[in-house]
C-alpha positions in Angstrom: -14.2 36.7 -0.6 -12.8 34.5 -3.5 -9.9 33.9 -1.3 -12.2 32.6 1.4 -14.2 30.6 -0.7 -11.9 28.2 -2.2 -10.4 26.8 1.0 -14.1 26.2 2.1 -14.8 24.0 -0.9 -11.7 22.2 -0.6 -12.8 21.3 3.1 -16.4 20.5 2.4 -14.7 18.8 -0.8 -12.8 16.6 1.3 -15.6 15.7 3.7 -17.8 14.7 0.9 -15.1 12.4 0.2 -15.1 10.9 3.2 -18.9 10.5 3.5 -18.7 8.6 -0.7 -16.0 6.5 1.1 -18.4 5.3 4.1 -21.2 4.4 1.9 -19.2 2.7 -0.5 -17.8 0.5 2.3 -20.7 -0.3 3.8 -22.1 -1.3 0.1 -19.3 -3.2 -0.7 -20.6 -6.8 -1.6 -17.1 -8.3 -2.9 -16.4 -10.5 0.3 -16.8 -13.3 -1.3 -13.7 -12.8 -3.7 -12.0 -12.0 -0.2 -12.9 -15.2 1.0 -9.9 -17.7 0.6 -12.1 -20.9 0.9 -14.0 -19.6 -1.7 -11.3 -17.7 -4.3 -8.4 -19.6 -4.0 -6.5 -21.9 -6.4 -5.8 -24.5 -4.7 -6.2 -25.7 -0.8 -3.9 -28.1 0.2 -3.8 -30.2 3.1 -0.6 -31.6 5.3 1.3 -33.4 3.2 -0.1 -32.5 -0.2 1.8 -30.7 -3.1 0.0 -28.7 -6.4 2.2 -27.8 -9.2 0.8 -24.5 -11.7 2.8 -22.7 -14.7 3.6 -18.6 -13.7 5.2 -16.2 -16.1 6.7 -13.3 -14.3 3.6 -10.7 -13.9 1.5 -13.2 -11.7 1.6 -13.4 -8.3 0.7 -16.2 -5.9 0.7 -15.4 -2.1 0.3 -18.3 0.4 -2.0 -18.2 3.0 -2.9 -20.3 6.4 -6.1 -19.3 9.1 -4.4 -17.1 11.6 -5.3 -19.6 14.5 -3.1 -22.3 12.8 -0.4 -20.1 10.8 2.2 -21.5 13.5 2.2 -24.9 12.2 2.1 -23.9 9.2 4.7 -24.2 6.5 5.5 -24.7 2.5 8.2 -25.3 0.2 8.5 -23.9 -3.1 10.8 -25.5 -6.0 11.4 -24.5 -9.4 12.5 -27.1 -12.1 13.7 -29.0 -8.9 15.7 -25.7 -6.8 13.9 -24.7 -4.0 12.7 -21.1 -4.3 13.1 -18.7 -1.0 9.1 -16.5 -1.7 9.5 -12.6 -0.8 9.1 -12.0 3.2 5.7 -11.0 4.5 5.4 -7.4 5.9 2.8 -6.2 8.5 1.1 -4.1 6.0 0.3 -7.0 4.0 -3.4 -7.9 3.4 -5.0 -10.3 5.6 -8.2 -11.9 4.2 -11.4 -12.9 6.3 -14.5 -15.6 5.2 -17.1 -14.0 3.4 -19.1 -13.8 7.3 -15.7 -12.7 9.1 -15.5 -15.4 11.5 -12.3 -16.6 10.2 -8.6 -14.5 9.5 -6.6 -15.7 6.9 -2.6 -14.5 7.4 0.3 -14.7 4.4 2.9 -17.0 4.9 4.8 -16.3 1.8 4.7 -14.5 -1.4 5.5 -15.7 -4.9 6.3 -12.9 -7.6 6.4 -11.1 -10.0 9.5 -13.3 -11.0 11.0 -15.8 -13.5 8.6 -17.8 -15.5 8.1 -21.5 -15.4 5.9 -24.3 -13.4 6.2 -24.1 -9.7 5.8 -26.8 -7.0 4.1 -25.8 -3.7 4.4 -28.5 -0.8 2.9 -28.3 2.3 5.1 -29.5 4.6 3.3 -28.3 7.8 0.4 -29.2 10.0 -2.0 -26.5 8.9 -4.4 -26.1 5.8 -3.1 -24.0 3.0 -4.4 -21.7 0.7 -3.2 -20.0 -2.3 -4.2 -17.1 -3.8 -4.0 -15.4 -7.1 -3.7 -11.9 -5.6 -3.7 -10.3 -9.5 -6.8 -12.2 -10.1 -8.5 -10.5 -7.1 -7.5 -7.5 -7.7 -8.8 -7.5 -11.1 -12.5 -8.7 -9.9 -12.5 -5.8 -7.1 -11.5 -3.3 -9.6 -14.8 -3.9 -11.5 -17.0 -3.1 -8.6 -18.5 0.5 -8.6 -18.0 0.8 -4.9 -14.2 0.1 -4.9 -13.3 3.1 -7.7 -15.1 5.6 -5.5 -13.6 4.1 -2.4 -10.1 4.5 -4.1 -11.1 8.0 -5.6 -11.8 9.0 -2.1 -8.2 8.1 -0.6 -6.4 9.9 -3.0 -9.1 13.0 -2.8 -9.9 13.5 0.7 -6.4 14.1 2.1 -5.5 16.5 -1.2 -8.2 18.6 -0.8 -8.0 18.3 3.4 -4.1 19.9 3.2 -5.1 22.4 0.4 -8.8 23.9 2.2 -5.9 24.0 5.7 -3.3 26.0 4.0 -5.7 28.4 2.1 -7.3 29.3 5.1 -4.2 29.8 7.5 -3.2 31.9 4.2 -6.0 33.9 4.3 -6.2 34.5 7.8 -3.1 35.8 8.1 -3.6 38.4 5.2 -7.0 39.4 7.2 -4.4 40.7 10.4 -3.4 43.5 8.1 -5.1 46.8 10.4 -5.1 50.1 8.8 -2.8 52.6 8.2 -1.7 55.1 10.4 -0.7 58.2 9.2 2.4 60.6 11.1 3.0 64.4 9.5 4.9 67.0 10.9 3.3 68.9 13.7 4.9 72.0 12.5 2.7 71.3 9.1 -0.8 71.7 10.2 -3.9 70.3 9.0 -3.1 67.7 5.9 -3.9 69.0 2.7 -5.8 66.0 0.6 -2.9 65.7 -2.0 -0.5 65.2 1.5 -3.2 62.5 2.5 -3.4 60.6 -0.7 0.3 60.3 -1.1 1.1 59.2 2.4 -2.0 56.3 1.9 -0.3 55.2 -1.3 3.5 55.5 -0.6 4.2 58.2 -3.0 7.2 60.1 -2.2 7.2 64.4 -2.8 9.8 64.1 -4.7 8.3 61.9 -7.3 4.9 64.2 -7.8 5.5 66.3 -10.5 4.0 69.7 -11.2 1.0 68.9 -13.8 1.9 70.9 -17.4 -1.3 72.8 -17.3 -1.3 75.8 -19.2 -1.4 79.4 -17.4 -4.9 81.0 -18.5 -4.2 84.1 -18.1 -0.3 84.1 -19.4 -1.3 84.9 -22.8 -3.5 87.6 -22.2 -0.6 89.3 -19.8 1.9 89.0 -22.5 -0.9 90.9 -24.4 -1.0 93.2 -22.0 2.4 94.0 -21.7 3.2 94.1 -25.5 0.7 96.6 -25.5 2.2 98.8 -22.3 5.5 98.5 -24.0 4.3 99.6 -27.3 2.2 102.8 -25.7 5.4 103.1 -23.9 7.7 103.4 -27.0 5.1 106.1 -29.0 5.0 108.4 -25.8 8.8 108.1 -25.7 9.3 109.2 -29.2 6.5 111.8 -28.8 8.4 113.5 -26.1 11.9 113.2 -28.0 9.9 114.8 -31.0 8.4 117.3 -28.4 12.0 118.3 -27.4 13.7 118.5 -30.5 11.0 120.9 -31.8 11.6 122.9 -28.7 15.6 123.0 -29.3 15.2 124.2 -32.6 12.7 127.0 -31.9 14.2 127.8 -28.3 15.4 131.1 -29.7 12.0 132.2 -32.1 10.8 133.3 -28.9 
């Protein structure tokens, strides 16, 4: 039963993580941070350039509305050289307007990476927005709903894999069918001792005779001490017997 039971709890485990993760994202009131127009350092317009001081753990990503990102462009200088921002990936996180009317895509992203004060320019035909990701992080982090949606990933698929193993485990160990025991034909009817050494693997060899003491060994060495000692005195009666009949053979 024990075997049975912990895969179970790992599965309803895992569910109950998915269900904490649900709720939590349907309570999650932090759109607002998520909102570039309203959490952003600076918007900048066509033409328009912002200058800000980084040192090497912050990290500034630059976004533009999805509808407009193909116009859109920025340069990035530091003390004067122009700075090439690390590659957007398709696993990078869009953003959306606190009522989700509106995508916002990365163009480019700035650090971690050297200190000093950075130059953005926008040099394209789209607005601009950039973003202290480290900042939003740190304000989403503090929200009850996003440590138990976090919680949840890690969880659920842990406890998923370990409930799946432990019961193929276990129901491969419950195809085990009985025994089936062969004897000689020659042999008969099984004795129980024959029985309980066949269920248990025990070879013949390795049964030993138990040391139990004969009960009735003493008393037949008794026995025959005495037989042998009635034995001796009749002997030596008869030898007396014949050598009183040797010497008075001729008295008669």
């Amino acid at each position: 039963m024990a075997r049975v039971s912990y895969p179970v709890i790992a599965l309803v485990a895992s569910f109950v993580c998915v269900a904490s993760f649900a709720v939590s994202y349907s309570n999650f009131d932090g759109y607002g941070d998520l909102d570039p127009e309203q959490n952003s350092l600076q918007i900048m317009e066509s033409g328009d350039s912002f200058s800000i001081v980084l040192d090497e753990f912050d990290q500034i990503w630059v976004y533009s509305e999805n509808k407009g990102s193909s116009n859109a462009s920025v340069e990035i200088t530091l003390n004067g050289a122009v700075v090439n921002g690390t590659s957007v990936k398709w696993w990078d996180t869009f953003l959306t307007s606190e009522d989700g009317a509106r995508v916002y895509v990365p163009l480019t992203k700035l650090g971690p990476g050297a200190e000093g004060e950075y130059v953005f320019e926008n040099d394209g035909a789209s607005l601009l927005y950039l973003v202290d990701m480290v900042g939003i992080g740190e304000n989403l982090w503090q929200e009850s709903s996003v440590q138990i949606m976090a919680a949840s990933c890690c969880l659920s698929p842990f406890l998923a894999i370990m409930g799946i193993v432990g019961l193929v485990r276990s129901s491969k160990s419950s195809k085990i069918g009985p025994k089936i025991l062969v004897f000689d034909s020659n042999v008969g009817i099984p004795t129980t001792e024959e029985v309980f050494r066949s269920v248990n693997d025990i070879s013949k060899e390795s049964v030993t005779d138990a040391a139990t003491p004969d009960p009735w060994k003493e008393e037949v060495s008794e026995v025959e001490g005495m037989t042998e000692k009635v034995h001796d005195s009749t002997k030596g009666t008869q030898l007396d017997e014949a050598e009183r009949d040797w010497q008075t053979w001729d008295e008669g």
